[in-house]
N, C-alpha and C positions, 0 to 999 in steps of 0.2 A: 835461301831466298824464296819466298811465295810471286807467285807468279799468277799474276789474276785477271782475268776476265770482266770485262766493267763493260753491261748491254746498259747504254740509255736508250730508251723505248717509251715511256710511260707519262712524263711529262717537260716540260721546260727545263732546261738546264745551262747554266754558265762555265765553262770551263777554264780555268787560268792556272797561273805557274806560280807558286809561292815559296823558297827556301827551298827549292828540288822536290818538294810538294805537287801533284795534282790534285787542284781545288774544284771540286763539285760543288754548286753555289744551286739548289732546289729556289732558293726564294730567298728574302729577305732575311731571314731567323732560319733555315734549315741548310747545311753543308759537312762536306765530308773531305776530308784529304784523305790520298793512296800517296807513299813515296814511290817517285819516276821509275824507282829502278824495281819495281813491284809488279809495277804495270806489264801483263802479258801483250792484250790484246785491248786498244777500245772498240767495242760496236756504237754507233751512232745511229739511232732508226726513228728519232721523233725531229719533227721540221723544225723546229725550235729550240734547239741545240745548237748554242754558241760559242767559239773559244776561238781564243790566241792564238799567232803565230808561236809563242813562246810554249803552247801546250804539244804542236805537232814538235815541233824542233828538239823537245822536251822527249819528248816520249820514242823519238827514232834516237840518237845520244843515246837512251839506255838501250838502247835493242827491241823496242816495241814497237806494235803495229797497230796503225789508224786505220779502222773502218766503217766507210760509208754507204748507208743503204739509200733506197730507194720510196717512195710511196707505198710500197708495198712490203716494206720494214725487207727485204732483199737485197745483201751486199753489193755494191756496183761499183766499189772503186776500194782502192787499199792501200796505205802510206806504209815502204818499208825503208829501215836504216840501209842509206848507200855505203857506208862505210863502215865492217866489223870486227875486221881481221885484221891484220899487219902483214900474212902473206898473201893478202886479196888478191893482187896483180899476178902473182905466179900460178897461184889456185887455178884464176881464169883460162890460162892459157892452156894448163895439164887437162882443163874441164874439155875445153873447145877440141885438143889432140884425142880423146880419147876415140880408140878403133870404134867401127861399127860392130866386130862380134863382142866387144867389151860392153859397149851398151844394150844388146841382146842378150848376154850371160846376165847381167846386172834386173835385167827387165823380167826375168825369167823367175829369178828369185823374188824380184816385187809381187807377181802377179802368183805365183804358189801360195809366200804367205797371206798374200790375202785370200786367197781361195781357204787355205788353212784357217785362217780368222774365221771367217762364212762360214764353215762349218762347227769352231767352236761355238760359234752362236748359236747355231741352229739347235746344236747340242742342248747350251744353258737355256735356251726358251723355249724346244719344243722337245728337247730330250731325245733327237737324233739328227743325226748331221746330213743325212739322205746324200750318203756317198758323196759327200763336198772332200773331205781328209783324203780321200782314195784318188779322189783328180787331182787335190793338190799335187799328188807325188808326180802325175804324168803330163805336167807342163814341161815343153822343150823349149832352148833356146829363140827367143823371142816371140814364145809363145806362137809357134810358126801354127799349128794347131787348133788354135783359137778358142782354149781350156776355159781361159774366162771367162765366154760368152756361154759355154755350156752351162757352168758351175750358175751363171747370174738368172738363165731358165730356170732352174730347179729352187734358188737362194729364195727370190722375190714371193714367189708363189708360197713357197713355203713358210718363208717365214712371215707374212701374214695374213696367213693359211684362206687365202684368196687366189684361186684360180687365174682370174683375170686382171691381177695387180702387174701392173709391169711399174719400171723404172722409168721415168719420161720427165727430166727437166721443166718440162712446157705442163705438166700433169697437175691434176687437180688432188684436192686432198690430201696425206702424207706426202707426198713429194713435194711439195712447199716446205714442209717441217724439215725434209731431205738438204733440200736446197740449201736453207740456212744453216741447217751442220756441215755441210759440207764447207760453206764457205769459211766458217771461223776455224775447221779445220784445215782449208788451206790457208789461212792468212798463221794461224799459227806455224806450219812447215814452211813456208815461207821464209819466214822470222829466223827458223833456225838455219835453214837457206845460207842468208845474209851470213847469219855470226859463225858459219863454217867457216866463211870468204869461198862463197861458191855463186855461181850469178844461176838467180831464179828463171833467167828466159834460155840457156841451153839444159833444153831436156833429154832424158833418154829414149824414149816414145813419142813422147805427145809432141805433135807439131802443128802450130796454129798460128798465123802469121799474124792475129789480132788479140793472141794471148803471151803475155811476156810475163806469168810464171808457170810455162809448161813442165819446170822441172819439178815443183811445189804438186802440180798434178801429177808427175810420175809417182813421188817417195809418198804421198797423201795416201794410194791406195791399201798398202794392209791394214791401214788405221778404218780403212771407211767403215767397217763393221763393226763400229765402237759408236759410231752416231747414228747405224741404224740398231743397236740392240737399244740405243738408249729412247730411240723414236717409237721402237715397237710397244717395249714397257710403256710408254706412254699412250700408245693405241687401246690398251688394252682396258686402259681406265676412262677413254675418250670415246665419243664420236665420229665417226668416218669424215664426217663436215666439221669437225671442231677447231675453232680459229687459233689462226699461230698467235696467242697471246702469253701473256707475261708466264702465267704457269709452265706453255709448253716451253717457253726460251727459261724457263730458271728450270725447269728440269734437264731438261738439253746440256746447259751449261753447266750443271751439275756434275753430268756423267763424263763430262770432260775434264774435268778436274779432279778425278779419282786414279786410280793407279793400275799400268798395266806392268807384266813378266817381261823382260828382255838382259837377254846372259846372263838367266837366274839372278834377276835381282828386281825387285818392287819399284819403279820409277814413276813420275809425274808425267803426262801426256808431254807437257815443254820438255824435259830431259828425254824423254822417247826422241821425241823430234829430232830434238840437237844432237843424241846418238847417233841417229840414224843418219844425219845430215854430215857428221864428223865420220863415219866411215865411208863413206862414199867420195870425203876428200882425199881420204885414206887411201882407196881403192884407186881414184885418179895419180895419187902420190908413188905406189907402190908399193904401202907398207902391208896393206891387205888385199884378199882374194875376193873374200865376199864383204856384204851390207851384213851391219848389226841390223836386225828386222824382230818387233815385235809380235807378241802370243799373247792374243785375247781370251786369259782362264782367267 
């Protein structure tokens, strides 16, 4: 099954439900069907963008996720399926039990491979990893340490190859282009979240009492280095000022739909995800130790 990414952005749009069909209605003479169960992710980012109750209700049913931006094309809100699993209710409860050094071992492995990621990149775009693979190795249980904040000094600056570039949500420039990779990458782990039967708002780190999917940001991060290699390649043909427009979100979206490594095998980002999300209910279950965790080569 293809699992797709659908950004409206660009202009007017009608959305409706037709034979398990999602209808993209352009205008009078112009439209598209995706079948429901195709649909990964919707992004929503132009003010005049219309649909049905029968398109949300639609597209959570197959296991997909609504997302709505803001005036400044910026996710602000996210529609996921409440119901995915059949052992959903037991999942929940083994979620909520699990020890604090089990969610510190588990956080420990999140936060490695991403460091490990970070450095693969650094590798494929600047042709050295500036001792990112070497701290990977020296992250301790819940990162008591604080491995990832050193590793993110070195990452940012490096990889593009700015001095004074830092990481700042609220930041001008690339970190806008940030912003929105991140967000479709978390409504995508999210997604697979759900179809574990694992609840998105108990996390193993993140704790936000105004955020209810801090678990979606735990498992999110070794993937984060997959929407900034795909932001920097984009830097590189870009502007420092250049607007998050249609080109930068269809390259973005691009590289999200390509293929990474995990237990030696070529997988889609949405199968990463749901790996990744199915052992960790694994891990709550007892049948494993560690996360299936992916490797950005």
């Amino acid at each position: 099954m293809t699992d797709r990414i659908i950004d409206l952005a660009d202009k007017p749009v009608r959305l409706s439900v037709r034979l398990e069909q999602l209808v993209i209605e352009y205008g009078e003479d112009e439209s598209a069907t995706v079948p429901l169960e195709e649909v990964g992710v919707v992004v929503v980012s132009h003010p005049q963008v219309s649909f049905t109750h029968a398109v949300l209700a639609g597209i959570a049913a197959q296991g997909g996720t609504f997302v709505v931006c803001n005036e400044k094309h910026m996710p602000v809100g996210m529609i996921l399926p409440l119901e995915s699993h059949h052992l959903q209710s037991e999942r929940f409860a083994r979620q909520a039990a699990a020890s604090l050094p089990t969610r510190k071992r588990l956080w420990q492995q999140l936060i490695s491979a991403k460091v490990k990621n970070q450095g693969h990149v650094l590798q494929q775009i600047r042709g050295d990893d500036h001792g990112l693979l070497a701290l990977a190795r020296m992250v301790k249980s819940g990162d008591r340490e604080n491995v990832e904040s050193r590793a993110a000094r070195i990452y940012w600056r490096a990889l593009f190859e700015d001095p004074g570039f830092r990481r700042d949500p609220d930041g001008e420039g690339f970190n806008g282009h940030l912003n929105y990779g991140y967000a479709v990458l978390r409504a995508i782990v999210a997604r697979a979240i759900c179809a574990a039967g694992l609840h998105p708002a108990l996390g193993l780190h993140h704790h936000n009492r105004y955020d209810t999917f801090t678990l979606a940001s735990d498992l999110m991060e070794p993937l984060r280095p997959l929407v900034d290699r795909a932001i920097v390649r984009y830097a590189g043909s870009a502007a420092p000022d250049a607007p998050f427009d249609r080109t930068a979100k269809t390259h973005l979206l691009t590289a999200l739909t390509g293929r990474l490594t995990i237990g030696d095998e070529e997988r889609t980002l949405f199968d990463v995800a749901t790996t990744m999300a199915s052992s960790l209910a694994q891990v709550h279950g007892g049948q494993r130790k560690e996360l299936l965790l992916p490797e950005i080569v």
